[in-house]
C-alpha positions as CSV (number, residue, x, y, z in Angstrom):
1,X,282.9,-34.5,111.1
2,X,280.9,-31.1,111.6
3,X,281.5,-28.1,109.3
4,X,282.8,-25.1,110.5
5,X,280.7,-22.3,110.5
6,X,282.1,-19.7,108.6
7,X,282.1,-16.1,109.0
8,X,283.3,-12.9,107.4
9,X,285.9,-10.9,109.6
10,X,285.8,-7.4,109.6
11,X,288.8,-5.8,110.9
12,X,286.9,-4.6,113.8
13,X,286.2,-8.4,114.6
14,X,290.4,-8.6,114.6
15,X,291.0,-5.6,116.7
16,X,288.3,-7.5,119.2
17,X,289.6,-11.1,119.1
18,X,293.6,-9.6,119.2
19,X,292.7,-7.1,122.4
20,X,290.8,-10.0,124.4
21,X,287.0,-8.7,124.4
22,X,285.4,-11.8,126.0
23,X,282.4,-11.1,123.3
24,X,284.3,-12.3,120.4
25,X,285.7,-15.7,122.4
26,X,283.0,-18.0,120.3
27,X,284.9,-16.8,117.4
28,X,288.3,-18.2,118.3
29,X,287.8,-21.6,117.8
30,X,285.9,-24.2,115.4
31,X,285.5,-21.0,112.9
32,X,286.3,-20.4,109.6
33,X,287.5,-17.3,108.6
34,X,287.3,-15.3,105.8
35,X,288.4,-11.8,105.5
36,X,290.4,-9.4,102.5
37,X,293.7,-8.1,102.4
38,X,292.1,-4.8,102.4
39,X,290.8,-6.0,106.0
40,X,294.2,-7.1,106.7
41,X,295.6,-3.6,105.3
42,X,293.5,-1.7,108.2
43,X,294.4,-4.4,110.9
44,X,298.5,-4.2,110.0
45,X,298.4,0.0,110.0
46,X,295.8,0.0,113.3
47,X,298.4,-2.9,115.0
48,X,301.8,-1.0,114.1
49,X,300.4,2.3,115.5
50,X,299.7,0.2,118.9
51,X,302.0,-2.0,119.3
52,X,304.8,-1.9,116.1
53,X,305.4,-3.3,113.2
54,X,307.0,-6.9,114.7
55,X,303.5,-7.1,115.8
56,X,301.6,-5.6,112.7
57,X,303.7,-7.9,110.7
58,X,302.8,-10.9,112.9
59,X,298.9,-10.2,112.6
60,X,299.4,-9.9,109.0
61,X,301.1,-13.4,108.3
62,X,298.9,-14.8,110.6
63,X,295.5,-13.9,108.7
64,X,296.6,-14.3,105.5
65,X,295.9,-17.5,104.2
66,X,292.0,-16.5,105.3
67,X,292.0,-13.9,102.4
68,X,290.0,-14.3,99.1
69,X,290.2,-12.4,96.1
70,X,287.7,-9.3,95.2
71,X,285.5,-9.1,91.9
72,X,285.0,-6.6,89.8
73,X,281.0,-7.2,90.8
74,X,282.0,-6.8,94.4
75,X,283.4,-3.7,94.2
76,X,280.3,-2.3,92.1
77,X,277.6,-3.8,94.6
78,X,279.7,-2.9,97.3
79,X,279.4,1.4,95.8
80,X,276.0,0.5,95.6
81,X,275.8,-0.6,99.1
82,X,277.8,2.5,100.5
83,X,275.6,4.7,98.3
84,X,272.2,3.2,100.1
85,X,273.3,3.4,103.7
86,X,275.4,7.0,103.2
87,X,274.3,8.5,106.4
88,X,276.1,5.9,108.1
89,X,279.5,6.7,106.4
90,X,280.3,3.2,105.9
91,X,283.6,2.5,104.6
92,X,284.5,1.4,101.6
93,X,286.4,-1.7,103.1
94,X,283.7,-2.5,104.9
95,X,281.3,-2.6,102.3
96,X,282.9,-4.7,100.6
97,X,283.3,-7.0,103.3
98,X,279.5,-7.1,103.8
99,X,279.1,-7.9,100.3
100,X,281.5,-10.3,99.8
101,X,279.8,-12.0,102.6
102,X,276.7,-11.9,101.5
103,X,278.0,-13.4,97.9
104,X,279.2,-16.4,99.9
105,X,276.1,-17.0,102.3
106,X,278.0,-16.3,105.4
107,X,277.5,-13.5,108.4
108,X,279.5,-10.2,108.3
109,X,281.4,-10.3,111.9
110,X,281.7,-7.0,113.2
111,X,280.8,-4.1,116.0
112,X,280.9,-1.1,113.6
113,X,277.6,0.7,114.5
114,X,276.8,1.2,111.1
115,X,276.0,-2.8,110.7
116,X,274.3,-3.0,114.1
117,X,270.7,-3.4,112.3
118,X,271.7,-4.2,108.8
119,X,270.6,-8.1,107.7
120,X,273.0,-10.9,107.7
121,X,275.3,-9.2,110.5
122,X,277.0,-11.1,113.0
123,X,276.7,-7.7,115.8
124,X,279.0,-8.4,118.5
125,X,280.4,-5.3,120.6
């Protein structure tokens, strides 16, 4: 049996895959997700703004099991990271997204524009 091929979902991946952009239909199926509840945290508040909290709630429960814990360490290279690219105004979430990705040898899914030439990014708009 073939491994999935995991990948690190930002929550602009979500937002993509939830609203139907054809772009992010390879990422549907026979992928493994992996994402924070900080991720989740953005997707539940951007969801219940949109379309309520039934819905936000729904997204939530859904993507939860696909969470994993952050480190100490993560947190600290992820400052670092946000201090190197600070013209871009990356967020703190999704620095540590990137690097938590990068700690487990897997892309960074995402569309943010601040990732669109940064190594080890899955760019998809």
């Amino acid at each position: 049996m073939e491994e999935l091929k995991s990948f690190f979902f930002d929550t602009y991946a979500f937002y993509e895959i939830i609203e139907g952009n054809n772009n992010y239909k390879k990422y549907i199926k026979d992928v493994a997700i992996v994402t924070t509840k900080l991720n989740l945290m953005e997707l539940h508040y951007g969801i219940m703004l949109s379309y309520g909290e039934d819905v936000a709630n729904k997204y939530y429960d859904k993507y939860l099991q696909y969470t994993v814990k952050i480190t100490d360490d993560i947190i600290k290279m992820a400052n670092k990271l946000k201090m190197t690219f600070k013209k871009r105004k990356l967020s703190y979430v999704d620095c540590v997204g990137y690097v938590l990705a990068n700690s487990m040898g897997i892309k960074f899914l995402t569309g943010d524009n601040g990732f669109f030439d940064i190594e080890n990014v899955a760019f998809v708009k």
